[in-house]
N, C-alpha and C positions, 0 to 999 in steps of 0.2 A: 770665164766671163763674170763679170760684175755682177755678187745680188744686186747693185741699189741700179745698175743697167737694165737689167732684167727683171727678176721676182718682182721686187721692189716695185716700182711702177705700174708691172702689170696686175698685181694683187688689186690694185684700187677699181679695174671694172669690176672684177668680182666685190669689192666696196659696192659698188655702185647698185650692180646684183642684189647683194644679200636688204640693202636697204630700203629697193623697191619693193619685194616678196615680206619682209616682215612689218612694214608701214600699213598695210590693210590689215594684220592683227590689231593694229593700235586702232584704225579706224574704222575697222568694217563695221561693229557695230551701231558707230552713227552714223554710216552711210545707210544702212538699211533703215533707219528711221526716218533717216533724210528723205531720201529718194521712196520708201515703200517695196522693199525689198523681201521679197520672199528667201526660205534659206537657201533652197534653189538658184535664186535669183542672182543673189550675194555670192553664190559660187562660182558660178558662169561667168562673174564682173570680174572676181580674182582670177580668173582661172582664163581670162584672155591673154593674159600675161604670158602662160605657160604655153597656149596654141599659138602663138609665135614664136616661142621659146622652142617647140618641137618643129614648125615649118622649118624656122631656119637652120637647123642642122645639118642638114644635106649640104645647101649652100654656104654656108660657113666652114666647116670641115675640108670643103673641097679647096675654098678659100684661101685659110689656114696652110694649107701643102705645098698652094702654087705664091701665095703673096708673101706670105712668114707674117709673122703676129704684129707686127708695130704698125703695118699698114691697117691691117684686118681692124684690130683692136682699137686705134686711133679714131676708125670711123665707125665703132659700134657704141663706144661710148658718144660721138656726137648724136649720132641717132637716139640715142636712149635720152640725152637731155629736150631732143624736140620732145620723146613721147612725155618727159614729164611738164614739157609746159603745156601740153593739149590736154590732160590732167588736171592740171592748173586751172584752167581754162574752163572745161567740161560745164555745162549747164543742164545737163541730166546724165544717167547709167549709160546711156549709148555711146555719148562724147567721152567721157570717161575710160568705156571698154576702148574706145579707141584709141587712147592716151596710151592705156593699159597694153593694148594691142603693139603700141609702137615702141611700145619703153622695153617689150619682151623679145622683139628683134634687135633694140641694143645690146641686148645683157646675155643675148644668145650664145656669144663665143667666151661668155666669163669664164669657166672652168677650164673648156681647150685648149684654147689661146693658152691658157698656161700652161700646160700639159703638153701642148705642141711645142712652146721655148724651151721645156725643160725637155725634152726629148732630143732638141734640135742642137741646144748648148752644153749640156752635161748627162756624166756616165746614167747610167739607168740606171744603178743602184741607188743613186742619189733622188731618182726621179719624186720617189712617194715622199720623203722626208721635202724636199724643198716646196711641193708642191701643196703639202700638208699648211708649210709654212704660211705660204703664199692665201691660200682660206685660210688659216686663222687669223692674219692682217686684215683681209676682205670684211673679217666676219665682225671688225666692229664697226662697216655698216648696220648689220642689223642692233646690235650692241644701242647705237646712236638713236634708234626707230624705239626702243621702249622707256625707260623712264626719263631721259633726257628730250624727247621727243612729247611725254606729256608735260610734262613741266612748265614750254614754252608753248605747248596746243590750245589752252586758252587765249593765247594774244596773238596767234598768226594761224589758224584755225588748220582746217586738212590741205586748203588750195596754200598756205602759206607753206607746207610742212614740201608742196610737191615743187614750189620754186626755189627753197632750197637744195633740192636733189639736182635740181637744171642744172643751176651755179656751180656745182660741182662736177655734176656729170662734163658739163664744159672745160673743166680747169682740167680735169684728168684727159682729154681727149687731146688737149695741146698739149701734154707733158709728156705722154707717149708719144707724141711725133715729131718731140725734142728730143728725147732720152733716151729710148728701148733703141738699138741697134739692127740694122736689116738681119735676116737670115742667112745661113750659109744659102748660098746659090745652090740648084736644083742642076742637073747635068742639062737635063733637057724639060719641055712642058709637052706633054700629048693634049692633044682635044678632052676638052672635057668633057664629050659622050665616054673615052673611055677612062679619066678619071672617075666617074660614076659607075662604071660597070664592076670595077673592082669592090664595091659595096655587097655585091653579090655572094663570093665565096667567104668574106669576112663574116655576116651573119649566119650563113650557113655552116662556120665551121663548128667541129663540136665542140670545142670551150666554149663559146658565144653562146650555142643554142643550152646548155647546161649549167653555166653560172649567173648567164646576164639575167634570166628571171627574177631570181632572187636577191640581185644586185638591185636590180627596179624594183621593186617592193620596197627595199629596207630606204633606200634612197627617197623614193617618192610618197613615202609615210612622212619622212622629216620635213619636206618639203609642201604635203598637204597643211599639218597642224604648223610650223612658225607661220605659212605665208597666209593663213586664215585661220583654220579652226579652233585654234588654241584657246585665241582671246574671248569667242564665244563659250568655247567649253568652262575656262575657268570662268565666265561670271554666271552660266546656266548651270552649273553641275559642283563647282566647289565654292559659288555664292560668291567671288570677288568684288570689292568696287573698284573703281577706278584705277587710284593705284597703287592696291594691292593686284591686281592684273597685271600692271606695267612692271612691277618689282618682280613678279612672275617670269612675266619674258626679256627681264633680265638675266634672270637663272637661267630660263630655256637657253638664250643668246650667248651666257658665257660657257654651257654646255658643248654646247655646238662647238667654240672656239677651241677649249678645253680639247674634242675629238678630235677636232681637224688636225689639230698638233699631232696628241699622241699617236692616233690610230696613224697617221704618216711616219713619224718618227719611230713607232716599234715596228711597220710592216718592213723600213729599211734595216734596223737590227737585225731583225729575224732571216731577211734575204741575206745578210751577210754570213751570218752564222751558216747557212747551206738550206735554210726553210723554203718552205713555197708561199709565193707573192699573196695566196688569197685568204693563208691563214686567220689574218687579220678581220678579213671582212667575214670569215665564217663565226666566227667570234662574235662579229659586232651582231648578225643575224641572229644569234640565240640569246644574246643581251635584250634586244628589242623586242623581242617575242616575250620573253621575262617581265618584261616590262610593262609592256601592253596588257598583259594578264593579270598584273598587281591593282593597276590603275583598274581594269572591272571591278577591283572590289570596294566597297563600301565608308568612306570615314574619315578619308584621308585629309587632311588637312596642314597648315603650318610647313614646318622642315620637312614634314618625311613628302609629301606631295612636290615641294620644290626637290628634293632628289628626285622623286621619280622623273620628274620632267626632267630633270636635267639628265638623269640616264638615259630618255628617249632621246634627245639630240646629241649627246654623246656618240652614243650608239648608229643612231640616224646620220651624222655627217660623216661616216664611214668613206664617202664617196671619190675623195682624193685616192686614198691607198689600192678602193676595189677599182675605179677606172685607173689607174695605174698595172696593175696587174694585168689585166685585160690587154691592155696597149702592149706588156711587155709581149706579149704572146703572138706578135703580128712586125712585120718590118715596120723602123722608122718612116719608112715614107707613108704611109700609111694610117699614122699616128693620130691624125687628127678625125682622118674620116673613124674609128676605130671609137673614138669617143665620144663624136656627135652620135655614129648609131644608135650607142648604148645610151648616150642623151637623150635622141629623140623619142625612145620607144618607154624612157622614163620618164617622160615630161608629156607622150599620150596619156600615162598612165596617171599622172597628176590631175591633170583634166578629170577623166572620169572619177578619180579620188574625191575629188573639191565637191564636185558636181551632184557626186553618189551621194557623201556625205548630208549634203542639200537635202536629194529628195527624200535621205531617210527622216529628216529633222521636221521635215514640212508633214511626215504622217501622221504627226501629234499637234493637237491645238496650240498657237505662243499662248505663253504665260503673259501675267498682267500687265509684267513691265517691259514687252515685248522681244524678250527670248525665247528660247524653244526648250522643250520638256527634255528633262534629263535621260529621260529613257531611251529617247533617240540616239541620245552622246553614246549610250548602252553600247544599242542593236549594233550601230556605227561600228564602234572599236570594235566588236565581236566580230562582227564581217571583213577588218580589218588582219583579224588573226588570225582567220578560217583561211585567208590567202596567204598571209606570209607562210603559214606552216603548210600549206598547197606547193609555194615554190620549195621551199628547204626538204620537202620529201624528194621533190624533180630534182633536185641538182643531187642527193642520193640515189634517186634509182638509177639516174645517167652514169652516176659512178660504176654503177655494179654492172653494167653495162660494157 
């Protein structure tokens, strides 16, 4: 099958994806001035995105199995361009979260949908390298969301920044339902009470209940700090302006892209050589923790700060290879619901990430110029660690099991 049939085209919802999710780093901070936003508050507005991002998984997945991706996909990116004109739109945080809300049910089947083509059209060895590919094309949505994105923020402001996301989201939604190719056919379809029932022994099996922990965590860290935190942290804690923040979450951005390649391209090495599929991600889990540990400490600024960040979305976009691995370990047919699971119980976990991070930030008085005390960013990460190194002991002790 065709990249430019397949990959190719579908990489661009994940575009569409990464650009919604990293776009409130560039402007949350003036939306919380805007509007009067607690950190709290700011969380819960980003983080609408993601409680539709986890609803629709089930239904997506199930979607995904019985439609095949061109259909699915065609109409997720339309949906996601309505949620950016209500966005657009928005005349307070409510209308907004709602935008927000609808733009996270388009962007829902970004990762599966590819995952599901690549499982459907080519060998599984190929799956983690092509899919690798496929994010790192996606991933100069968010690429586009930092300093190309401030440059023109002066003359077409944040509602300007969400109608061009629309126009796009639109041109991608009629190009996959020119271009991408139906699916092989299905022998037959069951009802989908019992398409859903099989969700059951899949979370329950023991790879699921022993690596997907620690897979959400590493995932939903990277995912917390580009799609908010970040752009607060660097201008309360390593004192950025403008843009020098954006230049920032360029590095973050090209980090990320950086990952999604390699960590896809050596997990497929390594499976050929005779390795196991999760080496990769167990790797990427003890990089991140590395990482998060450096960043506690004191001073950092310039080059060594933009590595650091750039090893945390390195590290953090692990996510192609480790839901890769996972899917290998369950039938094709099955492939999509397999990967919404592990979605949606990493995309609760976002939620309460954005959220928590909020109500630690809101324990300390804002500063003058209305951010929040660096000590917060502290406790944050520190609570941050306490869990990633929570899961990586679980998915050891399930071994010795």
């Amino acid at each position: 099958m065709s990249f430019f049939r397949v990959t190719f085209p579908l990489s661009f919802v994940n575009f569409i994806n990464q650009a919604s999710r990293v776009v409130m780093a560039m402007i949350g901070p003036a939306l919380a001035l805007e509007f009067g936003l607690s950190a709290a508050d700011l969380g819960l507005l980003s983080a609408a995105l993601f409680v539709a991002y986890c609803l629709m998984q089930l239904p997506v997945g199930v979607a995904l199995d019985l439609y095949g991706p061109r259909r699915v996909q065609a109409v997720a990116a339309a949906v996601a361009a309505a949620g950016f004109v209500v966005s657009a739109l928005a005349a307070g945080p409510w209308s907004l979260a709602a935008g927000r809300f609808l733009t996270g049910m388009g962007v829902a089947s970004a990762l599966i949908g590819i995952l599901k083509a690549h499982t459907a059209w080519y060998p599984k060895e190929r799956v983690a390298a092509l899919t690798g590919i496929a994010i790192f094309l996606g991933s100069t949505g968010g690429l586009l969301m930092t300093m190309p994105l401030q440059a023109v923020l002066p003359d077409i402001g944040w509602r300007g920044a969400f109608w061009l996301m629309a126009g796009v989201a639109a041109v991608v939604s009629v190009a996959i339902a020119l271009v991408v190719p139906s699916s092989p056919k299905r022998e037959y379809h069951r009802p989908l009470i019992e398409e859903i029932k099989e969700l059951g022994p899949i979370v329950a099996s023991p790879i699921f209940i022993r690596m997907v922990p620690a897979i959400i965590v590493l995932n939903g860290l990277h995912f917390t700090y580009q799609s908010l935190w970040l752009g607060p942290w660097l201008r309360d804690v390593a004192g950025l302006d403008e843009g020098a923040r954006a230049a920032m979450l360029l590095v973050y951005a090209l980090g990320a892209m950086a990952g999604n390649l390699l960590m896809g391209q050596a997990s497929t090495a390594w499976q050929l050589r005779g390795g196991s599929a999760f080496s990769v991600p167990v790797i990427a889990m003890f990089g991140m923790l590395g990482v998060q540990s450096l960043l506690l400490l004191p001073g950092h600024a310039g080059v060594p700060l933009a590595a650091l960040w750039a090893g945390f979305a390195l590290f953090g976009s692990c996510a192609s290879s480790a839901y890769a691995a996972v899917a290998q370990c369950y039938p094709p047919s099955v492939a999509g619901r397999v990967s919404t699971a592990v979605n949606a119980i990493m995309l609760a976990l976002v939620f309460v990430l954005q959220t928590g991070i909020g109500s630690v930030l809101d324990l300390w008085p804002r500063n003058l110029s209305g951010g929040w005390n660096a000590q917060g960013y502290t406790w944050a990460m520190a609570g941050s660690i306490i869990l990633q190194g929570a899961t990586i002991a679980w998915m050891a002790l399930r071994r010795t099991r």
